[in-house]
C-alpha positions as CSV (number, residue, x, y, z in Angstrom):
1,X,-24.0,-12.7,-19.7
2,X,-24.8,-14.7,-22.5
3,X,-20.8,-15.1,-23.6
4,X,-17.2,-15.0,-22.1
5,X,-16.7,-11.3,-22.4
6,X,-13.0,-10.9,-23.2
7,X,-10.8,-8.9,-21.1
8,X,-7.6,-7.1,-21.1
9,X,-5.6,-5.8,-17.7
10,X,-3.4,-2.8,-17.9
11,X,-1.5,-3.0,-14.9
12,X,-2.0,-6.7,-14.2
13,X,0.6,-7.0,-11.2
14,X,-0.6,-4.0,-9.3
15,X,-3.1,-3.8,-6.2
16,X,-6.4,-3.2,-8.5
17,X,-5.0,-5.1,-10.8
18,X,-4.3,-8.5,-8.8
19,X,-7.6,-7.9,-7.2
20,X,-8.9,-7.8,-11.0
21,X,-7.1,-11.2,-12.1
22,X,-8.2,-12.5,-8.6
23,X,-12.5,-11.5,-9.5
24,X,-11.5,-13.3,-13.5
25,X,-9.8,-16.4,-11.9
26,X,-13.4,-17.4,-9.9
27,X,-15.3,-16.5,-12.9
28,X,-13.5,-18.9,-16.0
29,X,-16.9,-19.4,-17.3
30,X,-17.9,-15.6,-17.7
31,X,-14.2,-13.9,-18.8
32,X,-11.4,-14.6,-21.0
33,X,-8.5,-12.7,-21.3
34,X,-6.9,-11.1,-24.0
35,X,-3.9,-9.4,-22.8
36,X,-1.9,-8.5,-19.4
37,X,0.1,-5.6,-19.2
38,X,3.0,-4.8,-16.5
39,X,5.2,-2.7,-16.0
40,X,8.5,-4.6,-14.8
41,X,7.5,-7.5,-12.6
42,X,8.1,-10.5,-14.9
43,X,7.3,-13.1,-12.6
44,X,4.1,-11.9,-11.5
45,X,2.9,-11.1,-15.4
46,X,3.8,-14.5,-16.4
47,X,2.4,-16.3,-13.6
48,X,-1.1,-14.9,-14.3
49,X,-0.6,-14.9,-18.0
50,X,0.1,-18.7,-17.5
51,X,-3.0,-18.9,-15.4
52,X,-5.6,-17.5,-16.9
53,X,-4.3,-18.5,-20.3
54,X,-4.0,-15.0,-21.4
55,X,-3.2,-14.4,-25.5
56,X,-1.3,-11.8,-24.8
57,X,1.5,-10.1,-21.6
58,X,3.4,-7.4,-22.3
59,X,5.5,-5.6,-20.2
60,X,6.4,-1.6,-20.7
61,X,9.9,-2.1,-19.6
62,X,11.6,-2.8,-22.6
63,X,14.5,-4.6,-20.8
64,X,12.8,-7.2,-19.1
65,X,11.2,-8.6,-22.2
66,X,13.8,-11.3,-22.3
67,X,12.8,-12.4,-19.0
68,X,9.2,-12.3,-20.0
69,X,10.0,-14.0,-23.3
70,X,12.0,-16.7,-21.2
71,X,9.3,-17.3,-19.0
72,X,6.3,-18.0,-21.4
73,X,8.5,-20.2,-23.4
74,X,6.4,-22.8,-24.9
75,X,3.1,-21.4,-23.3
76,X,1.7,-20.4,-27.0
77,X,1.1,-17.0,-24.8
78,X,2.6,-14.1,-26.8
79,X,4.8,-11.7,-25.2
80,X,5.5,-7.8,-26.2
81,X,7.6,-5.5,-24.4
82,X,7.4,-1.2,-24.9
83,X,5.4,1.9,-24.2
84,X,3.8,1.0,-28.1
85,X,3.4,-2.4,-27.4
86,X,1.1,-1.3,-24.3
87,X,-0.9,0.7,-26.3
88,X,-1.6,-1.7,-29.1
89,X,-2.2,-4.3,-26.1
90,X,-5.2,-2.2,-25.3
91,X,-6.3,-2.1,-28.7
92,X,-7.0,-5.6,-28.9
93,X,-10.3,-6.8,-29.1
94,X,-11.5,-7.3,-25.5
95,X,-14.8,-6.2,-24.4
96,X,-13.7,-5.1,-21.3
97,X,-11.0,-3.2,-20.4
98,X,-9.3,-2.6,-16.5
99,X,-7.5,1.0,-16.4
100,X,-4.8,0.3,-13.7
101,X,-1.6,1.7,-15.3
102,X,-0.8,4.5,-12.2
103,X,-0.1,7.8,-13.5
104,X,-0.1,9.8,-16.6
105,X,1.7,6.4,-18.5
106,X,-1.9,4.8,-18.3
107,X,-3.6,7.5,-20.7
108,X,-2.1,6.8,-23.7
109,X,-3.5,3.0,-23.3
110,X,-6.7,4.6,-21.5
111,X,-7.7,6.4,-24.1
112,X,-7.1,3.3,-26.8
113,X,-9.0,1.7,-25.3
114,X,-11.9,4.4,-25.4
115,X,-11.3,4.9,-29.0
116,X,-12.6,1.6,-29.7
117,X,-15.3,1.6,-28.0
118,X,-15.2,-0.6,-25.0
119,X,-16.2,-0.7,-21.6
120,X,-13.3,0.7,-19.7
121,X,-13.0,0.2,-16.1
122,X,-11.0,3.1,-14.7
123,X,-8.9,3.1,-12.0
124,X,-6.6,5.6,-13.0
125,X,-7.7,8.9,-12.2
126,X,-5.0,11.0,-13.7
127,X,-6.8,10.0,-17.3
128,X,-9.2,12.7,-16.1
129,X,-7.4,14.6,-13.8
130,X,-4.8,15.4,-16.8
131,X,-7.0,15.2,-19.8
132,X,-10.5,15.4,-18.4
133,X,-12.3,17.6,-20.9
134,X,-10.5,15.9,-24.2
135,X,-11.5,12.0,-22.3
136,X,-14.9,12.4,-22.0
137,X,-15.3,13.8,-25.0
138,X,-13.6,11.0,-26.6
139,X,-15.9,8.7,-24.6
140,X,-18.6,10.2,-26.1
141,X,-17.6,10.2,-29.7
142,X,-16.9,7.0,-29.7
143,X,-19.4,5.7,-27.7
144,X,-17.2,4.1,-25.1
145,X,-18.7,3.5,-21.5
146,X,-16.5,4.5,-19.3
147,X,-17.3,2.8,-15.1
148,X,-15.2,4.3,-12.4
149,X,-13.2,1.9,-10.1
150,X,-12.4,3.9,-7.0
151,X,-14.3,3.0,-4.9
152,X,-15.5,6.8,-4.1
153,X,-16.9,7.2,-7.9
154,X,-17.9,3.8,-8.0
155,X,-20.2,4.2,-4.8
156,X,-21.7,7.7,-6.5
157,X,-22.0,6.0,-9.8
158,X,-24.7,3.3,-8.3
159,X,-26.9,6.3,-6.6
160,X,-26.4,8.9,-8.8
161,X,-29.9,9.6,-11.0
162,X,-28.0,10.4,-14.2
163,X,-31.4,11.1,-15.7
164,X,-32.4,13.4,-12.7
165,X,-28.8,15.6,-12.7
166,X,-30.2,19.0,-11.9
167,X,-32.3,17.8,-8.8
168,X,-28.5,16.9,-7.5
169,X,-27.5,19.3,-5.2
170,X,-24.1,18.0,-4.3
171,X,-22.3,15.2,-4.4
172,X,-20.3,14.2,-1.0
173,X,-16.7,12.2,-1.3
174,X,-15.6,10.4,2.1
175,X,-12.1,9.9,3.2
176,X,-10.5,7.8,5.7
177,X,-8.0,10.5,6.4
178,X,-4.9,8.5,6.3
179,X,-2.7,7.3,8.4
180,X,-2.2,11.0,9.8
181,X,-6.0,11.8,9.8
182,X,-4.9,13.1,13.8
183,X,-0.9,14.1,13.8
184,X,-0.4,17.6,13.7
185,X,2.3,19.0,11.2
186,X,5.3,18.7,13.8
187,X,4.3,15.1,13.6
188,X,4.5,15.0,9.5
189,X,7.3,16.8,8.7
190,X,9.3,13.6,10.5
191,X,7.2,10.4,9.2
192,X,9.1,8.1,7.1
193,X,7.9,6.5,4.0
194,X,6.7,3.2,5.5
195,X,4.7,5.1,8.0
196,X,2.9,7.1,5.1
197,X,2.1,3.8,3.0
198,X,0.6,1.7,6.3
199,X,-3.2,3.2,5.5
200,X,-5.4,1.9,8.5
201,X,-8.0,0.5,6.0
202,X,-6.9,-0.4,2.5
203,X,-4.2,-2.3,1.4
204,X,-3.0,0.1,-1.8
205,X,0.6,0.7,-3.2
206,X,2.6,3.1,-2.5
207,X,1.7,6.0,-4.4
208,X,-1.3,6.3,-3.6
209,X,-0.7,5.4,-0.2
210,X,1.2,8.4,0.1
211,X,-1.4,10.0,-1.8
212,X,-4.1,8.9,0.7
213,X,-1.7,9.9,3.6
214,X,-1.1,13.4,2.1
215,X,-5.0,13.5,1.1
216,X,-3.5,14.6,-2.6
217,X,-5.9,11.1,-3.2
218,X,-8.9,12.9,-2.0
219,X,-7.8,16.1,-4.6
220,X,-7.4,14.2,-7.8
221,X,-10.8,12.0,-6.6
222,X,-12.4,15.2,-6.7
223,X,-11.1,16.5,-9.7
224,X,-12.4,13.3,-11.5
225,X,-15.5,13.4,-10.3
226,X,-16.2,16.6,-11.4
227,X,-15.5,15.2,-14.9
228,X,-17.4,12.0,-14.5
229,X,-20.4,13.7,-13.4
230,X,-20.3,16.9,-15.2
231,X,-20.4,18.6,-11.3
232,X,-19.0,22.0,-10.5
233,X,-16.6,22.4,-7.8
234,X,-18.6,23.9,-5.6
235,X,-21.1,20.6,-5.5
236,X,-18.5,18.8,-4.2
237,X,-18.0,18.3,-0.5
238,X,-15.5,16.3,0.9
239,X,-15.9,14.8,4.7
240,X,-13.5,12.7,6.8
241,X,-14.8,9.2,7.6
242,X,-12.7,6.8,9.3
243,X,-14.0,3.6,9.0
244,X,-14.3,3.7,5.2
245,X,-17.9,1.7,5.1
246,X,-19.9,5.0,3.6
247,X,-17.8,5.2,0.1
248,X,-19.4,8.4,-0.9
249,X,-23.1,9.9,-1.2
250,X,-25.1,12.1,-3.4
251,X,-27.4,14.6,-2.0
252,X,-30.7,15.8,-3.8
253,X,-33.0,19.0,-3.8
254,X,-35.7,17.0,-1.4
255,X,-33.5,16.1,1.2
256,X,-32.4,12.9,0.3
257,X,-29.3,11.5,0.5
258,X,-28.1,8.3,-1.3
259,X,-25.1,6.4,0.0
260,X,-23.3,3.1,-1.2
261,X,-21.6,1.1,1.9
262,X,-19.6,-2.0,1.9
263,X,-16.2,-2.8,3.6
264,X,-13.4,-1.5,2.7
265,X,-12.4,-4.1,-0.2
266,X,-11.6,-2.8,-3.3
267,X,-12.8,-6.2,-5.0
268,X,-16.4,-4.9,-4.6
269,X,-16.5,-1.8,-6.7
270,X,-13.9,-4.0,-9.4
271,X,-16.7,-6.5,-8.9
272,X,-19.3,-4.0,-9.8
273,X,-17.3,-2.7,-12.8
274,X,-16.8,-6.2,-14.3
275,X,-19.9,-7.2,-14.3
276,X,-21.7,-4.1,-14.9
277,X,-25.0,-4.1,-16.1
278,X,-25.4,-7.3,-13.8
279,X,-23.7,-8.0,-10.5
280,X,-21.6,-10.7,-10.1
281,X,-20.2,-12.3,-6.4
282,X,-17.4,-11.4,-5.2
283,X,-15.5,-12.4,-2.2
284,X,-15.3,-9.3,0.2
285,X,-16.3,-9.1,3.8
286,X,-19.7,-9.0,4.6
287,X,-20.5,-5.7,6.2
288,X,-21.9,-6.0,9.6
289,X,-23.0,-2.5,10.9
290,X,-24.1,-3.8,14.2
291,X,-20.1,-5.0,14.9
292,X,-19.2,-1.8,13.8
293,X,-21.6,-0.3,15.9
294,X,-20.2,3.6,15.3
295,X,-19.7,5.7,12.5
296,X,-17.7,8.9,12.4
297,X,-17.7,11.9,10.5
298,X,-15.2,15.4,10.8
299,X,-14.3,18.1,8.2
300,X,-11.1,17.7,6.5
301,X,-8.4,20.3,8.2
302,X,-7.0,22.7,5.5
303,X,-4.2,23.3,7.5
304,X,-2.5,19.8,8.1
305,X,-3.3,18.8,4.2
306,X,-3.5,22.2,1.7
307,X,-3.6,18.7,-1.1
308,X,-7.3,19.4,-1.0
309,X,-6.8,23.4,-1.3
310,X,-4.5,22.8,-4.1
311,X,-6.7,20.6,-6.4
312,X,-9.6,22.8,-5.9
313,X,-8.1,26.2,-6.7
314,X,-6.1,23.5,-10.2
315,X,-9.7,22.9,-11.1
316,X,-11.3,26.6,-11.0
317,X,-8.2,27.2,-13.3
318,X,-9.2,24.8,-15.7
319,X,-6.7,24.3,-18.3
320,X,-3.7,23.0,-17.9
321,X,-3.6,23.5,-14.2
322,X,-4.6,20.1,-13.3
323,X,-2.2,17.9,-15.1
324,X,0.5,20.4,-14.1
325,X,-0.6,19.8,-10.1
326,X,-0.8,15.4,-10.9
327,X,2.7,15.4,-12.6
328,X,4.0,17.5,-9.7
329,X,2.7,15.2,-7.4
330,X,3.8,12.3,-9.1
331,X,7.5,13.6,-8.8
332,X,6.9,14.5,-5.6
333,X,6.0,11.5,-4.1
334,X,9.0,9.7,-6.0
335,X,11.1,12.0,-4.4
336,X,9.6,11.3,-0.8
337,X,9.6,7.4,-1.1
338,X,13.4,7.8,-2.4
339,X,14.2,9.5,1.2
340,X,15.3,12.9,-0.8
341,X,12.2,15.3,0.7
342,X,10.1,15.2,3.5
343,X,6.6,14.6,3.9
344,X,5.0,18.3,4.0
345,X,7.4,18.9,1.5
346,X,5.3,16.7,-1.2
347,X,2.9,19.8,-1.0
348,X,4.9,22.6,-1.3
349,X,6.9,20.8,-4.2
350,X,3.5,21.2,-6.1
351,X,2.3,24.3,-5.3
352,X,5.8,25.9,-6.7
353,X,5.0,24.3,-9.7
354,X,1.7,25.1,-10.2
355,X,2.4,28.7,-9.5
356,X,6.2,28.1,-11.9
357,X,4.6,26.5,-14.8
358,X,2.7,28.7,-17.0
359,X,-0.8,27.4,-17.9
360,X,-2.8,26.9,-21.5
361,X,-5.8,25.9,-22.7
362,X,-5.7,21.4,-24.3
363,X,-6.7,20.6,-27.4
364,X,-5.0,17.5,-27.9
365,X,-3.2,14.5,-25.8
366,X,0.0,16.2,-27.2
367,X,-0.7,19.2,-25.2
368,X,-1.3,17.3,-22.1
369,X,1.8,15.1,-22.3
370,X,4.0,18.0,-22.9
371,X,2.8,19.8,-20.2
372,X,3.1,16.9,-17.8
373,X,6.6,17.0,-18.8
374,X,7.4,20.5,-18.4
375,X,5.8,20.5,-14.9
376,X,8.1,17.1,-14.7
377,X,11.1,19.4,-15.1
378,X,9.9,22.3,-13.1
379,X,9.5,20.1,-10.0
380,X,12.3,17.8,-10.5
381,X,14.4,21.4,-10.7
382,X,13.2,22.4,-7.3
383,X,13.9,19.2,-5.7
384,X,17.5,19.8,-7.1
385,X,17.6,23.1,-5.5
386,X,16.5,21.7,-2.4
387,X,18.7,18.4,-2.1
């Protein structure tokens, strides 16, 4: 890199995006930042706004902005507070931009972003699990680059031969399985919610711990990746890996099968994304296969998680059907770390919805924010009825 490249963090105080400010800290002489964005946890935001000497830290909750305000006193840092304030955050003129806001609130800030033209790293899926179709096409009007974070699409993203797509015959997502990977339903219906978000191999927050638990992670992974790499559902395979050192594979018509490995650190496939088209260090384990010694590999059981079930039969739908199955989950999963469902329950929430919410075609964001609201309602109506 020739210059600092300027970057903004939406979701600063989150896992992916600590890990982010923690890659940007080592590296003063290749970033700069432009703006932070948080949700509610002040202290956090202004600590690494303070740190990195940020321009700009904005916070979406509009009530905390007095603390936030407080807190960068005589800094020179600016501070914002408000869903509009987020947006315009990501508007700024960074070069690089970390897509970390969890859940349908990051795509209005996502898709800034994209409209600008910058290189977007995205770690939040729902962007294309909601608004896949109208995303990408975005990306490509505008010329945007757009370099998956999880470390799933990352891994496929460094072997997959964009230039040789139809001698891809499939593309291969691993899983760890969760923390449930071998409980049987009697088990699940009884875990609590600090059982759910204690994954064996990644240290995540609790959403998509639950989400990884539930394997409603693996689900919305696949329904991204059949947007990022223009992949039909039935090129997809999912497999069950435990150790989480194979991140995913691509398989092609010779035989060939092209995996990425690493340990399970999610600083290596931010790492890749920052400094993508170069490689810069970062600070993860080594891997060291011959300590690991085994690697395993079992199908996913349909049974114990019908997540997987659910996302595939969302994306055959097309539509609507996918944004109204992530907002579901979404309220879902609230409702389970709030203590008011159980676990299997999370699944059953969302395929009520799904079947209760009538589906359409998207033509705009406006379509796919209103029908993440109505499916909002529908679910937050069952859990109601069943409180």
């Amino acid at each position: 890199m020739s210059a600092r490249r300027g970057v903004t963090i939406l979701g600063s105080t989150g896992s992916i995006g600590c890990n982010t400010v923690d890659l940007v800290e080592r590296r003063p002489d290749l970033y700069r930042v432009e703006a932070l964005v948080a949700n509610s946890r002040v202290d956090i935001l202004a600590e690494q706004a303070r740190k990195l000497e940020a321009k700009l830290a904005v916070v979406a909750d509009e009530s905390a902005y007095p603390a936030l305000k407080e807190a960068l006193a005589g800094t020179g840092i600016e501070a914002a507070a408000g869903a509009r304030a987020v947006v315009e955050a990501a508007e700024r003129p960074a070069d690089w931009v970390m897509a970390a806001i969890v859940g349908a609130a990051g795509l209005a800030p996502t898709l800034a972003a994209v409209r600008r033209g910058a290189v977007v790293g995205l770690a939040n899926k729902e962007c294309l699990v909601c608004a896949g179709q109208l995303m990408m096409a975005e990306v490509q009007k505008h010329k945007s680059t757009l370099l998956p974070v999880d470390s799933e699409h990352s891994a496929i993203f460094q072997v997959f031969e964009f230039d040789q797509h139809d001698r891809i015959e499939k593309i291969i997502l691993t899983a760890s399985g969760g923390p449930f990977r071998a409980k049987d339903r009697d088990f699940m219906k009884d875990v609590t919610p600090e059982q759910a978000v204690a994954h064996p191999n990644w240290s995540m927050g609790a959403k998509i711990s639950v989400d990884s638990a539930s394997m409603f992670n693996k689900g919305l992974e696949l329904i991204e990746a059949h947007h990022l790499f223009d992949m039909p559902e039935d090129k997809i395979d999912i497999v069950v890996h435990p150790q989480s050192v194979i991140h995913s594979l691509v398989a092609y018509v010779d035989g060939s099968v092209l995996a990425q490995l690493g340990s399970p650190d999610m600083r290596t496939p931010i790492a890749y994304a920052l400094g993508w088209p170069n490689r810069i260090e970062a600070p993860a384990p080594r891997l060291d296969l011959a300590t690991i010694a085994t690697l395993t590999f079992e199908a996913p059981d349909p049974v114990r998680f019908p997540s997987l079930r659910l996302a595939r039969e969302a994306l055959r739908a097309g539509g609507s059907a996918a944004a109204v199955l992530n907002a579901a989950n979404e309220v879902a999963v609230a409702a389970f770390l709030d203590r008011r469902i159980g676990f299997l329950d999370i699944a059953a929430v969302v395929e009520r919805t799904v079947e209760g919410v009538n589906h359409c075609e998207l033509t705009s964001i406006d379509d796919v924010l209103a029908k993440d609201g109505e499916a909002r309602r529908f679910a937050s109506s069952i859990l109601g009825r069943t409180s």
